[in-house]
KELOBA-868074 format. One record per atom (N, C-alpha, C): x, y, z; residue in three letters. Coordinates in steps of 0.001 Angstrom, whole numbers, padded with zeros to 6 digits, always signed. Layout:
BEGIN
XYZALA
...
END
This chain:
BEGIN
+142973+150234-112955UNK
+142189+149610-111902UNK
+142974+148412-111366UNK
+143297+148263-110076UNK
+143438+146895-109718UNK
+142793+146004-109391UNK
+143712+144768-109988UNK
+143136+143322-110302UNK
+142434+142542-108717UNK
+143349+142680-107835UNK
+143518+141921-106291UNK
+144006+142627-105541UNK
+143492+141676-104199UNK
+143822+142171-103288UNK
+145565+142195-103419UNK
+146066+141243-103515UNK
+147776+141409-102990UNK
+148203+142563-104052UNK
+147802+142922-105160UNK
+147946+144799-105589UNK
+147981+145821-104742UNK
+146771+145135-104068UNK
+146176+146477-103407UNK
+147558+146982-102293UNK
+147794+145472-101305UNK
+148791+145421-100729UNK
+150236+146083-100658UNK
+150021+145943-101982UNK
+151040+146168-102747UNK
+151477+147534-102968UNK
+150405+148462-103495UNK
+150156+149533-103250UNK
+150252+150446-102327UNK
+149910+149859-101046UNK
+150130+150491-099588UNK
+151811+150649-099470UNK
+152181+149626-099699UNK
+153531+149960-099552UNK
+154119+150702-100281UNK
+154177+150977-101765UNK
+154402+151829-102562UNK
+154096+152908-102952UNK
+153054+153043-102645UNK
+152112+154544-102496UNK
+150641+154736-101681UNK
+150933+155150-100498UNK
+149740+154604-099232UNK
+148823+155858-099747UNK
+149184+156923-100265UNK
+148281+158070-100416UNK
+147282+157374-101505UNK
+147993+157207-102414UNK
+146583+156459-103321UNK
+146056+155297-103391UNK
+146194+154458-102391UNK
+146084+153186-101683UNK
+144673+153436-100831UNK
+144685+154720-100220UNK
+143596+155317-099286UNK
+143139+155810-100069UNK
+143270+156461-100541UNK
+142508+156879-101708UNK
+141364+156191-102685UNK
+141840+154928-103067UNK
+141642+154104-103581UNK
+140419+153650-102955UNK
+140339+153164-101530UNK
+139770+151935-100253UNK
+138801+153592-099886UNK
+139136+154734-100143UNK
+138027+155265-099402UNK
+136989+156073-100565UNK
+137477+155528-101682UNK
+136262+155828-102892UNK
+134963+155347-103018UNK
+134016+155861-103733UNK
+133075+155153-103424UNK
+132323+154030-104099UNK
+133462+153249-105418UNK
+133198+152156-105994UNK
+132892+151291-105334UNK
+132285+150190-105635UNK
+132012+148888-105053UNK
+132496+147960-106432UNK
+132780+148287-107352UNK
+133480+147391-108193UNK
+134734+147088-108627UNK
+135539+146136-108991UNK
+137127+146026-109122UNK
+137158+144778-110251UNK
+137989+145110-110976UNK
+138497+144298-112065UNK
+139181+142761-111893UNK
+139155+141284-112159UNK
+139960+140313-112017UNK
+140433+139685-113358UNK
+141090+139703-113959UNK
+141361+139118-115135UNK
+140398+139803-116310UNK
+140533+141308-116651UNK
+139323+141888-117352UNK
+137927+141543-117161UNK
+137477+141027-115961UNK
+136153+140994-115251UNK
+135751+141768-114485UNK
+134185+142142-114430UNK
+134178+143774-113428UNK
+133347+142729-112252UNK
+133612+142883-111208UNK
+133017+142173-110432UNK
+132682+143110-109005UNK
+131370+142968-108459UNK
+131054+143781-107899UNK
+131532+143235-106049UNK
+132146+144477-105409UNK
+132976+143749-104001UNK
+131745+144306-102932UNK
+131158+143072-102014UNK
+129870+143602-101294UNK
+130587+142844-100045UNK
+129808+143493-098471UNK
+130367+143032-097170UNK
+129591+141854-096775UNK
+129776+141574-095863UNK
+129131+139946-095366UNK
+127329+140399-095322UNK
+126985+141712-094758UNK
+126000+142228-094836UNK
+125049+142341-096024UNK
+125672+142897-097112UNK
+124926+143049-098087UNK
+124819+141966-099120UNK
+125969+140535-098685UNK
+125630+139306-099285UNK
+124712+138604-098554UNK
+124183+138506-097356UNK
+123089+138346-096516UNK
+122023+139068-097360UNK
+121978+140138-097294UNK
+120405+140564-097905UNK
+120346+140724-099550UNK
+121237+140440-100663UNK
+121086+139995-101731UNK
+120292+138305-101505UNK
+121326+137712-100856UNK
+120519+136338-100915UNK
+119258+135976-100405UNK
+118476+137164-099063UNK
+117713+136655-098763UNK
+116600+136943-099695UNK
+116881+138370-100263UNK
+115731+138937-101401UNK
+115114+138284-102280UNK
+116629+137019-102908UNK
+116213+135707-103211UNK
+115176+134537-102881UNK
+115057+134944-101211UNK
+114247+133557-101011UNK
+115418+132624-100092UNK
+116752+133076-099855UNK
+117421+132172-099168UNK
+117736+132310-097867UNK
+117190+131294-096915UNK
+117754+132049-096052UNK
+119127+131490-095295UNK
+120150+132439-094970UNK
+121331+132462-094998UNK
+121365+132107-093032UNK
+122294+130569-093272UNK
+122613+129902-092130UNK
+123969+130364-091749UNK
+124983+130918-092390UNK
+126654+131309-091843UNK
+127184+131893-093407UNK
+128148+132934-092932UNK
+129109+133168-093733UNK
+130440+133005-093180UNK
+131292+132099-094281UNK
+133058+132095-094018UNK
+133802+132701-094580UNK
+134742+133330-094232UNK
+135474+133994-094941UNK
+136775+132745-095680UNK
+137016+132719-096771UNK
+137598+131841-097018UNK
+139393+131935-098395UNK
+139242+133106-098360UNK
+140351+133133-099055UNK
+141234+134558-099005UNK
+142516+134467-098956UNK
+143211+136105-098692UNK
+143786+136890-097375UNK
+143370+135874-096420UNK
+143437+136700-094926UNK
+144427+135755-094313UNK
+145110+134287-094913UNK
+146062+133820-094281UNK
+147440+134316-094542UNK
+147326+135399-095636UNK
+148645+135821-096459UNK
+148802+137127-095037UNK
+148163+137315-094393UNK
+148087+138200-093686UNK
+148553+138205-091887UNK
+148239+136584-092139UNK
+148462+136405-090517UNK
+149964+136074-090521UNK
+150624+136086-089227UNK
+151930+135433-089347UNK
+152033+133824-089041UNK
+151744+133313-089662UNK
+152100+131614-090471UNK
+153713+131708-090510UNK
+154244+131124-089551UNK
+155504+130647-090454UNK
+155717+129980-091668UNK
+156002+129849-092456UNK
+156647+129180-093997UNK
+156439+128078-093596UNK
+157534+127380-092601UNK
+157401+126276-092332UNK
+156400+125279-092015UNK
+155692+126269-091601UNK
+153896+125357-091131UNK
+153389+125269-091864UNK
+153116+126258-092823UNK
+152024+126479-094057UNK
+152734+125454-094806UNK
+153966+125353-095724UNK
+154901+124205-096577UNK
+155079+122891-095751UNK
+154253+122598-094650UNK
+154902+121733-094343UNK
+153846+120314-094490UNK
+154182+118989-095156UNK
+153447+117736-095506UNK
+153409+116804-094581UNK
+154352+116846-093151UNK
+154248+116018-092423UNK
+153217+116162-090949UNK
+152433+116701-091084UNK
+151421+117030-089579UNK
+151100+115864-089173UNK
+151046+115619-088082UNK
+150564+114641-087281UNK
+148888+115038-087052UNK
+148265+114036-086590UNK
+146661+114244-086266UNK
+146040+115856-085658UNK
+147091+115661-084226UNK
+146708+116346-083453UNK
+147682+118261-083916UNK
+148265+118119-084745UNK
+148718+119513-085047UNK
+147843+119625-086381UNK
+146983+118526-087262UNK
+146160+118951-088041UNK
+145207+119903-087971UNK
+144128+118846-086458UNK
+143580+119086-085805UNK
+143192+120645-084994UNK
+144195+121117-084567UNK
+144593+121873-084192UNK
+144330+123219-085137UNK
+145001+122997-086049UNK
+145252+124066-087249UNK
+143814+124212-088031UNK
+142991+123138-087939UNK
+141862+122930-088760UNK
+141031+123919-087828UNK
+140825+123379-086949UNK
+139972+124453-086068UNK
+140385+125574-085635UNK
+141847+126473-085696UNK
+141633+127628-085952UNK
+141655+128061-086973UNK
+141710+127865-088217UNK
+141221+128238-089116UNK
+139939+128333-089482UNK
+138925+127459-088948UNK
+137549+127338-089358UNK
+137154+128635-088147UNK
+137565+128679-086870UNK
+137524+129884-086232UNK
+137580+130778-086567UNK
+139024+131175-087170UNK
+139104+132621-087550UNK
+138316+132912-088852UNK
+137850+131785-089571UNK
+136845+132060-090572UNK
+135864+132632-090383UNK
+135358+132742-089209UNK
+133992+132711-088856UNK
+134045+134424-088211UNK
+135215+134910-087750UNK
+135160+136326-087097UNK
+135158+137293-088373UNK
+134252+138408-087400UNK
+133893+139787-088710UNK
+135063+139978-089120UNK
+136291+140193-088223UNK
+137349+141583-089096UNK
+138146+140424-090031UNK
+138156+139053-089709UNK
+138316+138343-090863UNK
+138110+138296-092171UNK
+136386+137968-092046UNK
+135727+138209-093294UNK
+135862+139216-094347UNK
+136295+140544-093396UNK
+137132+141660-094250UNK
+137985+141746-094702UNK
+138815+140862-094481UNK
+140086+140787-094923UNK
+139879+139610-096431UNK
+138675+138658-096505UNK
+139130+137874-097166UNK
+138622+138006-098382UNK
+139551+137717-099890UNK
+138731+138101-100755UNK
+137529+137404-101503UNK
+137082+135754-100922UNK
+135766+135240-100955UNK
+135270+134977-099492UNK
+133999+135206-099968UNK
+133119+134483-099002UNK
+132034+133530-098977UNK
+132052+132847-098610UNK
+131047+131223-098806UNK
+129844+131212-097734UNK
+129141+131561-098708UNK
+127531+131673-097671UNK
+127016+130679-098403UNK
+126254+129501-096446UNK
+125600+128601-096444UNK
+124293+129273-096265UNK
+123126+128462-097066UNK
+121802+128658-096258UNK
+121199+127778-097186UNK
+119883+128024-096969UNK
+119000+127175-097218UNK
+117654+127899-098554UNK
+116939+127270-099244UNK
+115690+127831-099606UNK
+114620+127629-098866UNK
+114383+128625-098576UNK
+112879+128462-098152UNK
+111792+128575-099087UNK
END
C-alpha cells in the first residue's frame, strides 16, 4: 500500500498502469506511517462535519499541491522578500487554496466552521 501522495507520484512515472489502477479502485483508505487513514473529498468532509452539528464556513486546501505547481526553487528557498512580493505570494496562495481542482490535489484540508 502506499504511504503518500509523492509515492503515488512517483508511481505514475514508474508504472502509470498500476498508478491508474490504483486512483481508480474503489478504496477510500491509504496507509501513513502504519496508520490506515480514511481519504474523503471536500464534499464528504462537509457532510461528516455537519452530521456533527457543525456548520462548515470554508474549506482550504492546504498541503501537497505546491510540489505541483511550477515555483521556481528560487522563490520557494528564498529569505529575502520584500513586503510587496510577500504580499503578493500570500494571496495567491490563499487563492489557489480556495479553488476545487486544488483541493484535489492537496493532501490536507482545513475546514473552518462553526457549532451550532
Amino acid at each position: 500500500m502506499l504511504t503518500d501522495v509523492e509515492e503515488l507520484f512517483d508511481l505514475f512515472a514508474e508504472d502509470p498502469a498500476s498508478a491508474l489502477a490504483l486512483i481508480k479502485s474503489r478504496t477510500d483508505y491509504f496507509y501513513d506511517h502504519e496508520e490506515k487513514h480514511r481519504a474523503i473529498n471536500e464534499e464528504e468532509a462537509r457532510k461528516l462535519f455537519e452530521a456533527e452539528g457543525i456548520k462548515v464556513l470554508d474549506i482550504y486546501a492546504v498541503c501537497g499541491w505546491m510540489d505541483v505547481l511550477g515555483i521556481p526553487e528560487k522563490v520557494l528557498n528564498s529569505r529575502d522578500w520584500d513586503q510587496k512580493f510577500f504580499r503578493q505570494t500570500t494571496e495567491m496562495i490563499l487563492k489557489l487554496s480556495e479553488e476545487p481542482s486544488v483541493k484535489g490535489m492537496s493532501r490536507h484540508l482545513v475546514l473552518y466552521g462553526e457549532k451550532t
